[in-house]
ROKOLFI-389155 format. One record per residue: residue number from 0; residue in three letters; chain; x, y, z of N, C-alpha, C in turn. Coordinates in pm, whole numbers. Example, Ala and Ser with C-alpha at 12.3 -4.5 7.8 and 13.67 -1.06 7.14 Angstrom:
REM ROKOLFI-389155
<site i="0" aa="ALA" ch="A" n_u="1319" n_v="-569" n_w="780" ca_u="1230" ca_v="-450" ca_w="780" c_u="1320" c_v="-330" c_w="780"/>
<site i="1" aa="SER" ch="A" n_u="1285" n_v="-225" n_w="708" ca_u="1367" ca_v="-106" ca_w="714" c_u="1290" c_v="3" c_w="787"/>
***
This chain:
REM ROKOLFI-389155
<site i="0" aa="UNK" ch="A" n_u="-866" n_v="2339" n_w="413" ca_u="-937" ca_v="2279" ca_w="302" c_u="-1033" c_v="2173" c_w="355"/>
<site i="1" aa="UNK" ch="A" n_u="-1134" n_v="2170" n_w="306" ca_u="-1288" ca_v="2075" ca_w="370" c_u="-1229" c_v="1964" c_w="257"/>
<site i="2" aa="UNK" ch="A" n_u="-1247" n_v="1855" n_w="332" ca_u="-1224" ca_v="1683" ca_w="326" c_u="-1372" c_v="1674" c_w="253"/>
<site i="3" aa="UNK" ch="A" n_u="-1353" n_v="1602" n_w="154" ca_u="-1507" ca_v="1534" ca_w="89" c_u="-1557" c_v="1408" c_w="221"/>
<site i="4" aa="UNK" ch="A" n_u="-1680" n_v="1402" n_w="184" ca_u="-1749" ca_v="1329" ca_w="264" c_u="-1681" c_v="1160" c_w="218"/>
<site i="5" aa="UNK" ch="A" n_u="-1690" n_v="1062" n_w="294" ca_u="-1634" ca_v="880" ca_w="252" c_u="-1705" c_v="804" c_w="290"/>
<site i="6" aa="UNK" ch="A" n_u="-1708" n_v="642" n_w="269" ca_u="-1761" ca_v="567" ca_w="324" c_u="-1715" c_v="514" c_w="491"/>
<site i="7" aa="UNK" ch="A" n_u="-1767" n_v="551" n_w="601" ca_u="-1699" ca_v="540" ca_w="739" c_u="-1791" c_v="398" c_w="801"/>
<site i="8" aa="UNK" ch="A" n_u="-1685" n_v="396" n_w="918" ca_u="-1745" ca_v="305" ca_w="1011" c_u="-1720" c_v="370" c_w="1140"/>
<site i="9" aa="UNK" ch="A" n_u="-1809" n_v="260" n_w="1281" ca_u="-1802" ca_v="361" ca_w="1395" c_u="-1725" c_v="217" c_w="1430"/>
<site i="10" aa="UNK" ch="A" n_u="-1600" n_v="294" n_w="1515" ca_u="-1494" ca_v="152" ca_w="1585" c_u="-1600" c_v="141" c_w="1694"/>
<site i="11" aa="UNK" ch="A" n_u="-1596" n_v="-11" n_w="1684" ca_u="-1679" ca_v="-115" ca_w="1773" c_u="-1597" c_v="-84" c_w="1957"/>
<site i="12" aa="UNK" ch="A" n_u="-1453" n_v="-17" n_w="1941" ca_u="-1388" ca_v="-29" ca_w="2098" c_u="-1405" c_v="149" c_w="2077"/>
<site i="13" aa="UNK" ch="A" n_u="-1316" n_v="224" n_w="2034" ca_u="-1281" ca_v="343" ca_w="2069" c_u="-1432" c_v="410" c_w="2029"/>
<site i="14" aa="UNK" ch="A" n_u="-1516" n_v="396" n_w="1938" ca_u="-1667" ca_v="462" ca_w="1923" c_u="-1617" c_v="579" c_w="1863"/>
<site i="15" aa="UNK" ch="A" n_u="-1499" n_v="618" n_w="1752" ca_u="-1465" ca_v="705" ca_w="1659" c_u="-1521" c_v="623" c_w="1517"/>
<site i="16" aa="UNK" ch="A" n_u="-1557" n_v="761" n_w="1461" ca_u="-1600" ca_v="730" ca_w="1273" c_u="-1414" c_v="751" c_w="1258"/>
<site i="17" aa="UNK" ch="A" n_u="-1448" n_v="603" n_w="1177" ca_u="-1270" ca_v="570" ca_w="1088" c_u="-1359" c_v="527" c_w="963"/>
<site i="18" aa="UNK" ch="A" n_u="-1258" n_v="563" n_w="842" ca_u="-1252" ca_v="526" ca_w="728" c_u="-1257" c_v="382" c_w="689"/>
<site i="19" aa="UNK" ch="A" n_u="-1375" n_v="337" n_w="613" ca_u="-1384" ca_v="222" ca_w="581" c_u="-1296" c_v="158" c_w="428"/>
<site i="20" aa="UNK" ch="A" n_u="-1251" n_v="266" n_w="442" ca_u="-1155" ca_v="197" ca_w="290" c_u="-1227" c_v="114" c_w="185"/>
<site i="21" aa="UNK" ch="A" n_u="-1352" n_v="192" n_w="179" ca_u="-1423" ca_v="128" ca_w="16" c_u="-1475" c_v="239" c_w="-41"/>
<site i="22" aa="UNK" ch="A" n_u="-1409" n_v="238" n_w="-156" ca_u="-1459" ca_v="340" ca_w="-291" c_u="-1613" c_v="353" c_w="-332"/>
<site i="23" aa="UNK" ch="A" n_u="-1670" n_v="286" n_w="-304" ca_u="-1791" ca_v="225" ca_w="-304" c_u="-1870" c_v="207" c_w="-226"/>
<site i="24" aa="UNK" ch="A" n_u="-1995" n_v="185" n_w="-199" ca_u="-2103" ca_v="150" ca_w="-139" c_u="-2078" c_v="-50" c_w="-91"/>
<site i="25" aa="UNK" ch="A" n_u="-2042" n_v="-119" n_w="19" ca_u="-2066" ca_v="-207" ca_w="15" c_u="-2143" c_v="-300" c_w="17"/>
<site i="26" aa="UNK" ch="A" n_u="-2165" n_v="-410" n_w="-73" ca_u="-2268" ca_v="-516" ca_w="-14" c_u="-2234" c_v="-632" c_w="66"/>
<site i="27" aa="UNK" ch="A" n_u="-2126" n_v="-626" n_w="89" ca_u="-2111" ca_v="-756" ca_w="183" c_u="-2018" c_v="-678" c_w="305"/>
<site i="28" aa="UNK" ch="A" n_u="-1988" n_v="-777" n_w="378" ca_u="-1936" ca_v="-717" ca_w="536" c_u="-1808" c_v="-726" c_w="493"/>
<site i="29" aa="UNK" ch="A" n_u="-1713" n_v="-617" n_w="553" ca_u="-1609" ca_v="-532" ca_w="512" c_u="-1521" c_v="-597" c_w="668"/>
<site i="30" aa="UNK" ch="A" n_u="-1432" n_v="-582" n_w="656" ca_u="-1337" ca_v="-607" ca_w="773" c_u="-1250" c_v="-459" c_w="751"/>
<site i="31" aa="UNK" ch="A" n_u="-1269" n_v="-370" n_w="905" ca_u="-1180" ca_v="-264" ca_w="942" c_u="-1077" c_v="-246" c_w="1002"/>
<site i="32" aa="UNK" ch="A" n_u="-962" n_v="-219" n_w="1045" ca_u="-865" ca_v="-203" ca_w="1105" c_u="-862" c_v="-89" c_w="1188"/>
<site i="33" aa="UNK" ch="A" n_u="-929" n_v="-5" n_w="1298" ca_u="-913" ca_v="102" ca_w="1361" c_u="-759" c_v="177" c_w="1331"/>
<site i="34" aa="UNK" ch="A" n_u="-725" n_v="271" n_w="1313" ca_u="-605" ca_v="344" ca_w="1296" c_u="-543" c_v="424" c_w="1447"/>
<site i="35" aa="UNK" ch="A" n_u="-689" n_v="429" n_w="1553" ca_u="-640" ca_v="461" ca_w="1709" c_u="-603" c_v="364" c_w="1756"/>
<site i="36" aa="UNK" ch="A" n_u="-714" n_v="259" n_w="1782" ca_u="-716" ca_v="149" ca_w="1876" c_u="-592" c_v="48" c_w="1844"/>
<site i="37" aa="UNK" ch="A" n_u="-608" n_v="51" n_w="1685" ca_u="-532" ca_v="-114" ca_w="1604" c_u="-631" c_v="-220" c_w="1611"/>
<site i="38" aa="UNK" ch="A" n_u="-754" n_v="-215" n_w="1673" ca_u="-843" ca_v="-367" ca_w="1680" c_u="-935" c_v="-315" c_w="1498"/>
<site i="39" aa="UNK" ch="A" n_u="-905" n_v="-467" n_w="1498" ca_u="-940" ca_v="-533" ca_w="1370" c_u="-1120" c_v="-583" c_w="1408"/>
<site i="40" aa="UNK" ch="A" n_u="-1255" n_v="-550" n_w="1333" ca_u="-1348" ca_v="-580" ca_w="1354" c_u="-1440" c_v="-592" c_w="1216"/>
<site i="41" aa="UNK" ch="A" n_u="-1512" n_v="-683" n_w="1170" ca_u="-1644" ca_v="-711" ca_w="1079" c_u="-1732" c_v="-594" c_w="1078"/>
<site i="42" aa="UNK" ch="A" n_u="-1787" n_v="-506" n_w="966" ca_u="-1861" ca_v="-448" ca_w="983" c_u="-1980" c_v="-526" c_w="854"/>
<site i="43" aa="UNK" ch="A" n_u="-2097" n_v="-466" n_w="862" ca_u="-2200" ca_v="-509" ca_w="792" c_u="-2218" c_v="-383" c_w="698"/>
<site i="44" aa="UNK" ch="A" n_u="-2299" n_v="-443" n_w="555" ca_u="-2291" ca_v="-304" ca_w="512" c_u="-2417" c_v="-185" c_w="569"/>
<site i="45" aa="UNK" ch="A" n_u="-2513" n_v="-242" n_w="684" ca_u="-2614" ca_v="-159" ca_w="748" c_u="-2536" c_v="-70" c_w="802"/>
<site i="46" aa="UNK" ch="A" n_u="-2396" n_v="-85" n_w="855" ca_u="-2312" ca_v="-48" ca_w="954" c_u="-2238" c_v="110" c_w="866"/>
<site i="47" aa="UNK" ch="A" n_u="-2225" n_v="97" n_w="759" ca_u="-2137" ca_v="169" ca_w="643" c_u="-2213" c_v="320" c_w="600"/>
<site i="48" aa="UNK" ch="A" n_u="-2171" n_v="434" n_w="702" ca_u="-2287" ca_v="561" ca_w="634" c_u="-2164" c_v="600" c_w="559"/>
<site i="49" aa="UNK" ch="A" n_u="-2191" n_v="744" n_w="499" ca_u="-2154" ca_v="845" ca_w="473" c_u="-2093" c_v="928" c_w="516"/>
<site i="50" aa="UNK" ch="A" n_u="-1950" n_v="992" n_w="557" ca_u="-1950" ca_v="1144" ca_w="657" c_u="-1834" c_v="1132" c_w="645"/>
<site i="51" aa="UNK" ch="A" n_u="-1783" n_v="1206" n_w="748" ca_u="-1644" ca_v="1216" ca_w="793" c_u="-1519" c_v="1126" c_w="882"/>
<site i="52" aa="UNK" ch="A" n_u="-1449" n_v="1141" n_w="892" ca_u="-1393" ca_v="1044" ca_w="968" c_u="-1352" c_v="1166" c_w="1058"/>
<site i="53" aa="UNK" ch="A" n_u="-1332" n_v="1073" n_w="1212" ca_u="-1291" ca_v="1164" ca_w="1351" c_u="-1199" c_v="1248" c_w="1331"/>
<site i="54" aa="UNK" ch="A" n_u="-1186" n_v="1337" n_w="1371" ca_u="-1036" ca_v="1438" ca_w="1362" c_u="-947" c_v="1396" c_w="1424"/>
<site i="55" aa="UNK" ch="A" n_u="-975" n_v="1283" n_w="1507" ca_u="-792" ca_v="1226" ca_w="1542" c_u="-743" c_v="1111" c_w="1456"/>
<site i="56" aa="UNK" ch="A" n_u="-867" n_v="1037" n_w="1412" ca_u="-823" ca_v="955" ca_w="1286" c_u="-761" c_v="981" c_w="1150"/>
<site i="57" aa="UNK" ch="A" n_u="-840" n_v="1126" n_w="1120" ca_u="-806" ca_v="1198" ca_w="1014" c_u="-655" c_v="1262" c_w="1011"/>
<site i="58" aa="UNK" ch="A" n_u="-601" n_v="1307" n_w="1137" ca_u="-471" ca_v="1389" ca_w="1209" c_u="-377" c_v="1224" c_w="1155"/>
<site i="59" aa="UNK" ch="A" n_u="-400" n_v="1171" n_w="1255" ca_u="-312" ca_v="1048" ca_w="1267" c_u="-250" c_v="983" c_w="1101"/>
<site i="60" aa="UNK" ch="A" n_u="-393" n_v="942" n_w="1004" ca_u="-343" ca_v="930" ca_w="887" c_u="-262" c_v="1020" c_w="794"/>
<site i="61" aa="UNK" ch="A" n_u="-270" n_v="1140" n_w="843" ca_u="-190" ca_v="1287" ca_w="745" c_u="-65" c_v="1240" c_w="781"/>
<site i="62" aa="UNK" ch="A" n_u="-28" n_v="1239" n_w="915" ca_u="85" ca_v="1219" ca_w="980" c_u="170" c_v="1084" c_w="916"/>
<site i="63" aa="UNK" ch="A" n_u="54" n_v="978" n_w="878" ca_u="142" ca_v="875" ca_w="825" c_u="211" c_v="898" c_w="689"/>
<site i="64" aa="UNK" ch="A" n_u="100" n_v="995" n_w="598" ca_u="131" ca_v="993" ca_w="445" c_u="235" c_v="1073" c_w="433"/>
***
């Protein structure tokens, strides 16, 4: 089954698209939690596209739910 597209970020250490956990379009800077790495980083909302999240990010969260 194809995953709808979300709001992502690119982790500032590992350089994977992870899920930015906003329903929404943001306007102010969002704080992320990587789900590989665990580092916690500021994103801006220039920073915030559209797409997918990595397939090991995506694997890893199934695994949690």
């Amino acid at each position: 089954m194809q995953e709808r597209k979300q709001f992502i970020v690119t982790c500032k250490d590992c350089r994977r698209d992870v899920p930015s956990g906003a329903w929404e379009f943001p306007f102010h800077s969002i704080e992320v939690t990587c789900p590989l790495c665990g580092e916690k980083h500021r994103y801006l909302p220039s920073e915030v596209i559209l797409g997918r999240p990595n397939e090991l990010v995506a694997k890893k969260q199934r695994l949690k739910t």
